[in-house]
C-alpha positions in Angstrom: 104.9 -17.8 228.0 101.8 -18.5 226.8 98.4 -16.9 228.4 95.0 -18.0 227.2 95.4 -17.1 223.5 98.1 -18.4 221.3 100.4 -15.7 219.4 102.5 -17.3 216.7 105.4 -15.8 214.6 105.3 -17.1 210.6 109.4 -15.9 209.6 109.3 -14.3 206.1 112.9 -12.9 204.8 111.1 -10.3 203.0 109.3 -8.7 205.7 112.4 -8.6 208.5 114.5 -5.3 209.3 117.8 -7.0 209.5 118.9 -9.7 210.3 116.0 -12.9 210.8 117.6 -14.6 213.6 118.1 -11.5 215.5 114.2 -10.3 215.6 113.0 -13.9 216.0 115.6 -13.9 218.8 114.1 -10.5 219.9 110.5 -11.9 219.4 111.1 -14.7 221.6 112.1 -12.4 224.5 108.6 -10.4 224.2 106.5 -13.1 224.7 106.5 -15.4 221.3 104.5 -19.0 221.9 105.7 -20.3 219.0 107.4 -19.8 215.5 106.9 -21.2 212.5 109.8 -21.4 210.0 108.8 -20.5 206.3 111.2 -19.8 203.7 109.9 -20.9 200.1 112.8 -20.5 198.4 115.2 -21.9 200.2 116.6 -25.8 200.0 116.4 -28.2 202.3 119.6 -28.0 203.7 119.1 -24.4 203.5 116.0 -24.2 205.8 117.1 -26.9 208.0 120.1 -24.7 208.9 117.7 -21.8 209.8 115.9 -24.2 212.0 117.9 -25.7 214.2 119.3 -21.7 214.6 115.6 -20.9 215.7 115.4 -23.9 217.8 118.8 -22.8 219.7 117.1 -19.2 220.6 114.5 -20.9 221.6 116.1 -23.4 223.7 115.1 -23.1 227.5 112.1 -21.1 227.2 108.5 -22.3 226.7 108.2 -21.6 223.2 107.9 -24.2 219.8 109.4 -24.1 217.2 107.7 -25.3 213.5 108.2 -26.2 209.8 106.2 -24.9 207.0 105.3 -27.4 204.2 108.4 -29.7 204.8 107.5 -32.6 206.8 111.2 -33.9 205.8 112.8 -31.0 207.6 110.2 -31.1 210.8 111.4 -34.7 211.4 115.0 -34.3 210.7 115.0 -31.3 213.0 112.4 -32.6 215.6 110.6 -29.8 215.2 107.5 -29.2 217.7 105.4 -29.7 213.7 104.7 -29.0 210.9 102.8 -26.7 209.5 100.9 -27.0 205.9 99.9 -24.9 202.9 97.4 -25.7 200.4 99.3 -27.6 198.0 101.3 -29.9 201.0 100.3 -32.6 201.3 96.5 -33.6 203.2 96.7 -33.3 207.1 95.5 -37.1 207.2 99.1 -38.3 205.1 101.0 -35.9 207.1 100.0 -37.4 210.1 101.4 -41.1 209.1 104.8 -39.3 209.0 105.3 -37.2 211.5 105.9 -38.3 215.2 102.4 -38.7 217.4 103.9 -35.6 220.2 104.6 -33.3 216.4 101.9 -31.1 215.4 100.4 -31.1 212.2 98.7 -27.0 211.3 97.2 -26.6 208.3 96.2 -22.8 206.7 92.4 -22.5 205.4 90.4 -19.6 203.5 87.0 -20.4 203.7 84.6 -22.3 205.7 84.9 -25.5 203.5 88.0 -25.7 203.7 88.3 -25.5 207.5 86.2 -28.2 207.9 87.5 -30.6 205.1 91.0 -29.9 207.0 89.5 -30.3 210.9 88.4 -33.7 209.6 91.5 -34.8 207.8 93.1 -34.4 210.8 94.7 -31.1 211.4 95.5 -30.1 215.0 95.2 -26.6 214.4 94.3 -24.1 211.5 95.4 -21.0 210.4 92.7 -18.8 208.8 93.3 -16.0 206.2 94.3 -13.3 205.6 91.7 -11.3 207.8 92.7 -7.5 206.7 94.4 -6.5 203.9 98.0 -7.5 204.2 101.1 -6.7 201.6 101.8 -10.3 201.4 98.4 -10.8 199.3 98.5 -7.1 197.6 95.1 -6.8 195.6 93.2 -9.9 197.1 90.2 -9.0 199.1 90.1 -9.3 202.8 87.9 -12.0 204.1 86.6 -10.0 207.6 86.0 -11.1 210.9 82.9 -12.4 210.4 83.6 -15.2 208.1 86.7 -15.7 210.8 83.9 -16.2 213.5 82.3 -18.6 210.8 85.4 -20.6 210.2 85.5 -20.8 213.9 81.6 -21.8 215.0 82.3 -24.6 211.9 85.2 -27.1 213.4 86.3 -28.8 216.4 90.2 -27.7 216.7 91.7 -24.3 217.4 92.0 -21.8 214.4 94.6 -18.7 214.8 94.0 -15.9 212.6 96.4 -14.4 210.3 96.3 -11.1 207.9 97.1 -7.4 208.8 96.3 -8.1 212.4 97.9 -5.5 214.4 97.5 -4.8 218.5 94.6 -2.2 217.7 93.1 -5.1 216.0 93.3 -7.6 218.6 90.0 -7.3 220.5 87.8 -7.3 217.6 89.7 -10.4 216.2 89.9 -12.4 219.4 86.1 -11.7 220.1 85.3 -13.9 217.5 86.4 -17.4 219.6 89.7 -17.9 218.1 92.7 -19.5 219.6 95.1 -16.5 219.0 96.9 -14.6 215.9 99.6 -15.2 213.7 101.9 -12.3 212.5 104.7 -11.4 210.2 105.4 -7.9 210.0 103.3 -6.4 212.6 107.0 -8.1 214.5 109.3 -8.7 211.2 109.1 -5.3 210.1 109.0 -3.4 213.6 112.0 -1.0 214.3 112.1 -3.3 217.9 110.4 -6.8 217.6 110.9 -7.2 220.7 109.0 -4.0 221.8 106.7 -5.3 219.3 106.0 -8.6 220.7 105.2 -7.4 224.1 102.9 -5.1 222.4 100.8 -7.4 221.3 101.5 -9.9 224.2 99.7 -7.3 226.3 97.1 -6.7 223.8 96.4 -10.5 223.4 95.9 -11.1 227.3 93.7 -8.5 227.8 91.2 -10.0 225.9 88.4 -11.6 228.4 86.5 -13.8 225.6 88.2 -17.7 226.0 89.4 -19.0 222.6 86.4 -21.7 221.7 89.2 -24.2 221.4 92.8 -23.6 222.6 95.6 -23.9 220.6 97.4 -27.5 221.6 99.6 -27.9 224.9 103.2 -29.2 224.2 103.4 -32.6 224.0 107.1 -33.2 224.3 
């Protein structure tokens, strides 16, 4: 279902009303491009499980479905990628593993970082957090504007991510970015389905083209 701008879903246990599966499942119907499966405290066999359960909501429609941090658990699954944190391991080593149609993300806070990721050989970035969010409670948001830097500074798509709501949209998208990435704004929404389609609307309304667009499917 994607339009011009990417909208992502990042799964966090601690942020969902319910039950996961049923408002990723819910997410999915209002217009969801992708997810990206993140549970830090789970094992392997533990997130593989919630995976392959993502994957089957997701079968038949257009969206993808990837792993954060373990590469092992993209490939086993056949994820659509994987998606990295700062202390995975380097875009660049990642790439060796993973299979050439698998994506490889990578999340970045500052300028530097962006660009020392771009070259290493990230296909996307994810750029952080924008607003205050409750999932970094007490760290100072890092604004729009270095969000437009990070964006003006590499070569591959960036989605933002951080207390980005669909009042917030606009002023985020203007900045040349590929699309957003949310947890609660759909996790912890009484309907994240309603939700969804909130911020579905909100995203393609926006006239500004992303500088660079998130990646087409390659499977």
């Amino acid at each position: 279902m994607s339009g011009t701008h990417h909208l992502q879903l990042i799964t966090d246990r601690r942020a969902v009303r319910g039950d996961l599966a049923t408002a990723v499942g819910r997410s999915l119907r209002g217009g969801i491009d992708s997810v990206q499966v993140r549970d830090k405290g789970a094992s392997a066999a533990e997130l593989f499980a919630s995976v392959v359960e993502i994957q089957r909501l997701a079968r038949g429609g257009s969206a993808r479905v990837l792993v954060n941090d373990r590469i092992d658990v993209a490939l086993a699954a056949r994820a659509h990628g994987v998606h990295l944190a700062a202390k995975s391991l380097p875009p660049a080593l990642a790439r060796t593993l993973v299979e050439p149609w698998q994506l490889v993300g990578t999340s970045v806070h500052s300028v530097d970082e962006a660009v020392h990721a771009a070259r290493d050989g990230a296909d996307y970035l994810t750029f952080g957090h924008v607003y205050p969010t409750w999932s970094h409670e007490g760290e100072p948001a890092r604004g729009v504007r270095m969000l437009a830097d990070v964006v003006a500074a590499v070569d591959v798509p960036v989605l933002a991510i951080g207390g980005i709501g669909a009042a917030r949209v606009d002023e985020v998208l203007a900045t040349g970015c590929a699309g957003i990435a949310v947890i609660s704004a759909v996790l912890g929404a009484e309907d994240a389905a309603r939700a969804t389609h909130a911020l579905r609307e909100a995203v393609d309304r926006v006239a500004v083209s992303p500088r660079r667009a998130f990646p087409e499917r390659r499977d």
